[in-house]
N, C-alpha and C positions, 0 to 999 in steps of 0.2 A: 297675746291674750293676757289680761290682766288676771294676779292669782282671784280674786274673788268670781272672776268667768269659771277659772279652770276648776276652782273647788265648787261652783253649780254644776257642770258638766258631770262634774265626779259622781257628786248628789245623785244628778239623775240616771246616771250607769249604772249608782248602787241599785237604786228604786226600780228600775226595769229589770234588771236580771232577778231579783226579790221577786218579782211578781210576775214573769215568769215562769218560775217554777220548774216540773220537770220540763218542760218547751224550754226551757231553756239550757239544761244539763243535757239534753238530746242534742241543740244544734251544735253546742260546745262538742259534744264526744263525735260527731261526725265531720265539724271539723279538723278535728284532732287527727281522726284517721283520715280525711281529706291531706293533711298536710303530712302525713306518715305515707302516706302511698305517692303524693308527688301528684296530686290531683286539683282541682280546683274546683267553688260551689258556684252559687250561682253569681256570686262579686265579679267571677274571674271568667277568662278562656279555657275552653274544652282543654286537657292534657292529651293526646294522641295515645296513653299510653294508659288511657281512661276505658276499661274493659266491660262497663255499662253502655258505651258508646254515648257519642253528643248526637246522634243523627234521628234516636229513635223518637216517633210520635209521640208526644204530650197534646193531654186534654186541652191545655193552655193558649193550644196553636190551633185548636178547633174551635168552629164556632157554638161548642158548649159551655166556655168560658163564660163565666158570670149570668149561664141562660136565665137562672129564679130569678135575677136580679129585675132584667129584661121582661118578666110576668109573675110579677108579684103579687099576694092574695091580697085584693083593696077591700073585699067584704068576706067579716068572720064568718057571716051566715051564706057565706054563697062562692065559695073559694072553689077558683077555676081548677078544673077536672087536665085540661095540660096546659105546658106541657108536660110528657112524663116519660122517666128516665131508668132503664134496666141496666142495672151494669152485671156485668159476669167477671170472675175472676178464672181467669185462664192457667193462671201456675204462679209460683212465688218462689222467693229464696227460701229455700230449707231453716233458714235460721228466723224468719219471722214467726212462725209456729213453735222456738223455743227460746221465748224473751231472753230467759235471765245466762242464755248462750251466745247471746247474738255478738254478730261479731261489728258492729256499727263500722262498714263500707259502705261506701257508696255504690256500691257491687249491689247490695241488698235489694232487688227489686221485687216489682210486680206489673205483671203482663195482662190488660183485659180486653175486655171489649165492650162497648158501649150501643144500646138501641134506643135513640131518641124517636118519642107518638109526637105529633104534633097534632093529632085529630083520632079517632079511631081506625083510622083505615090508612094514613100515612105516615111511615116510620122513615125512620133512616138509619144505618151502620156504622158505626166507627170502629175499625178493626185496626188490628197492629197495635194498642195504647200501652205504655208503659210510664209507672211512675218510680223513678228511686229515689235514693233514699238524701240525693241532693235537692231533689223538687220538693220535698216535704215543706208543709206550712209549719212553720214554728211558735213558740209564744201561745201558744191554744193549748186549753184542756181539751182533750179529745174522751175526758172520761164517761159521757153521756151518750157517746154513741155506740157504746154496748148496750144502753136501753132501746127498748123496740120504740121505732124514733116515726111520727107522732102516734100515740096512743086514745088521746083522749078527745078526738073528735074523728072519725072517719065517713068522710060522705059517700064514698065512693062505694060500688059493688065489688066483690074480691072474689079470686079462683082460690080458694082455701089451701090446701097443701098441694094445689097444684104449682109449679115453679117452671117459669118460661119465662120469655122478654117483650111479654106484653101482646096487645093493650092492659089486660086485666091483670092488676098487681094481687100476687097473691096474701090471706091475711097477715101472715108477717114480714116485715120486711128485709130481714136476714134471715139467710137459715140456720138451719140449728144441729145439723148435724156437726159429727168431729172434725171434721178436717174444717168446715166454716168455723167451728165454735174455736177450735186451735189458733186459727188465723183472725178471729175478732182479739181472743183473748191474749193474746202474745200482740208483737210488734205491727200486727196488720192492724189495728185502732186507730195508728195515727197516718196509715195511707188509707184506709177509706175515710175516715175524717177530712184528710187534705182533696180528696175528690169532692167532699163537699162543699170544702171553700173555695175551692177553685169553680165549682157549679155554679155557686153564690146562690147555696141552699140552707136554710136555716132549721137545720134536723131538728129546734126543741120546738119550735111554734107550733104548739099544739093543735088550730085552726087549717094547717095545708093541710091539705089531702094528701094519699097515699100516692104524691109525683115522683119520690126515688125508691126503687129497692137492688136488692141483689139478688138476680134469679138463681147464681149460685157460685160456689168456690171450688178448685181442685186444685190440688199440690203438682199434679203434673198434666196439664191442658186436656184431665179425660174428665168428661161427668158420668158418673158409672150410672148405667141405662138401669132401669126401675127391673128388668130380672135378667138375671145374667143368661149366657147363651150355655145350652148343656155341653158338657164336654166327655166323652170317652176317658177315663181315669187314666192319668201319666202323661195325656196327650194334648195336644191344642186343638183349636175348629179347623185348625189347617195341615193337622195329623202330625206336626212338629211335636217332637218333645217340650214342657212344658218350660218357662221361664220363669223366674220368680214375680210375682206381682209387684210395682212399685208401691210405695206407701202412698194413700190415699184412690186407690183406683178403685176402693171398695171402699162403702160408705156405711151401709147399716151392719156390716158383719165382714168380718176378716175373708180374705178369696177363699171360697169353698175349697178343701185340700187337706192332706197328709201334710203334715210340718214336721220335721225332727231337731232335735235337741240335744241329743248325745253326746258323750264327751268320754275321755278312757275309765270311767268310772262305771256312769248308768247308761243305760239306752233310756234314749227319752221321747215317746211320740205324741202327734196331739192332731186328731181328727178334725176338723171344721167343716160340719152341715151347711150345706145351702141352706136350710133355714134357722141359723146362729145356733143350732146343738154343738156341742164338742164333746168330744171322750180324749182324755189322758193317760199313756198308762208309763210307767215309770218303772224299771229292775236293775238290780244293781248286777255288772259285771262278773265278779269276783267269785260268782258260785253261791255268796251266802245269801240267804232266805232273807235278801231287801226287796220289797215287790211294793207297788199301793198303783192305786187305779181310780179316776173321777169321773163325773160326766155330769153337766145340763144346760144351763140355757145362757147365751151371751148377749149382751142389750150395751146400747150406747153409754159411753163416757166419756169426756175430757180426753183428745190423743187418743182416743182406740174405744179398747170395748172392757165390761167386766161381768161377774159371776159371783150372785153369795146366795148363802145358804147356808142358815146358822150362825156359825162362829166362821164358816170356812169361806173366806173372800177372793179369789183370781181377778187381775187384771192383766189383759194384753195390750200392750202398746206398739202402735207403729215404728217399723225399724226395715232399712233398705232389706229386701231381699226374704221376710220374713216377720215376724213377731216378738217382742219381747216380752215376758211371763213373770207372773212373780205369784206367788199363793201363800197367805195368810191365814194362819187359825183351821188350815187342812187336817194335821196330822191326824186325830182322829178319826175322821171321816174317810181321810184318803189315805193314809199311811206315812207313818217316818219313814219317806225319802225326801230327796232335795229336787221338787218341781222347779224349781227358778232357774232362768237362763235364756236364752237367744234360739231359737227356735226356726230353722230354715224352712222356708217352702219347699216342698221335696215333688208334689203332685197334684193334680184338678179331681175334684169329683163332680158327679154330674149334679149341675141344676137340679135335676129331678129328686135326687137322691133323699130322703125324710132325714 
């Protein structure tokens, strides 16, 4: 190769990893850890010692691959209604829901499933699907598909905040609870972005119809049913002592329950109403006159739930086994002690319970 080849070649290596961007500081870092674990991407052969496994279902290998492509909208004023595409996210790596943790393995996955309409009355299944984090589309901005993807022409009729896999898409196309909103907002951006290049779906064009959504997300393969089932205090529906809820099994309000918190200093408890009430109460060990005590209403946020009122602000965040707590601008209202800490599930209270 003559040097004036090699110095163009250079040129345009610089020019693509430039433009790029971060698609391109991602494929690097997971190659990096491709080649720290003794693995291979998609250049190379499966490693046996490759713990994502080579064997599992990709979209790629079904005939969803490039479907928009195959029925594209050829009139802005009359953009065909399918086909249309529900996906559900069935579980993910723990570390997608916290980016700036993430550990960039190939390990890194996500498990869904797919319900392709082809008409209103004929669907079809694709179960088993998983994407890691070696299938990822690279070189893309995937930053627009945290906006509600298309917005500004919808022809279609919509089941409002109802969320199912069709036919009728509901008005938004992701959900928006925590555990979805954690998994848009973190590392899951650029695996549902890569299911839609691999769909050969063009999430900005304002003109398709409502052909893809997500009927929904969970951290661990459960979608928590619309009211939970009542339960006997301490006890499960199947008279078992209770176990701690996994993080994301409860979506509008932490598992109704007793939590505790204590440590050799204070006892620390914290109530959780079946309908997002909490009481707190807080006493210091030691005999001396530390006491304080809170209570009201928890509503959605970012990772969990929070509570303000006034100056005084709680947020709970999800954490294996329990909750994690932090309270700002309380003392006042609630008392100098120290509410902040890790907070175990300890017991169920009944659905019923106000």
């Amino acid at each position: 190769m003559s040097a004036q080849a090699q110095e163009q070649q250079q040129q345009q290596q610089q020019q693509s990893e430039s433009s790029g961007g971060f698609g391109s500081m991602l494929m690097n870092s997971v190659k990096k850890a491709l080649n720290k674990n003794g693995l291979t991407g998609q250049d190379g052969t499966a490693n046996p010692n490759d713990k994502a496994g080579a064997s599992y279902q990709k979209l790629t290998d079904t005939k969803l691959k490039d479907l928009f492509k195959a029925h594209p909208v050829r009139n802005d004023m009359n953009p065909p209604a399918f086909p249309k595409v529900a996906i559900r996210i069935l579980s993910h790596s723990k570390s997608l829901g916290q980016w700036e943790n993430r550990s960039n393995t190939p390990n890194e996955c996500v498990n869904y499933q797919v319900t392709l309409w082809t008409d209103e009355k004929t669907s079809e299944k694709f179960e088993n699907l998983r994407m890691c984090a070696t299938d990822l589309a690279f070189n893309i901005s995937f930053t627009t598909v945290r906006s509600p993807w298309p917005v500004k022409f919808n022809y279609n009729k919509n089941s409002g905040q109802v969320r199912d896999d069709g036919p009728v898409a509901p008005k938004q196309p992701y959900p928006t609870d925590p555990v979805a909103r954690n998994l848009m907002y973190g590392g899951g951006v650029f695996y549902i972005g890569s299911m839609f290049v691999q769909l050969g779906y063009e999430w900005e064009y304002p003109h398709d119809t409502m052909r893809v959504w997500v009927s929904g997300v969970s951290a661990d393969g459960k979608i928590a049913p619309a009211v939970a089932p009542a339960l006997d205090a301490g006890h499960s529906a199947g008279g078992k002592p209770d176990s701690a809820p996994e993080p994301g099994a409860f979506i509008s309000t932490p598992a109704p329950g007793q939590y505790d918190g204590s440590d050799r200093n204070f006892d620390r408890s914290l109530l959780v109403k079946a309908n997002g009430g909490f009481e707190i109460k807080v006493k210091s060990k030691s005999g001396a006159a530390r006491a304080g005590s809170g209570e009201g209403q928890l509503s959605d946020a970012p990772g969990g739930w929070s509570h303000s009122a006034g100056r005084c602000t709680m947020t709970l965040m999800r954490a294996a086994g329990g909750v994690r707590l932090k309270a700002e601008g309380c003392v006042e209202a609630w008392g100098d002690v120290p509410f902040d800490g890790r907070y175990q599930f300890k017991s169920a209270v009944a659905a019923t319970q106000p």
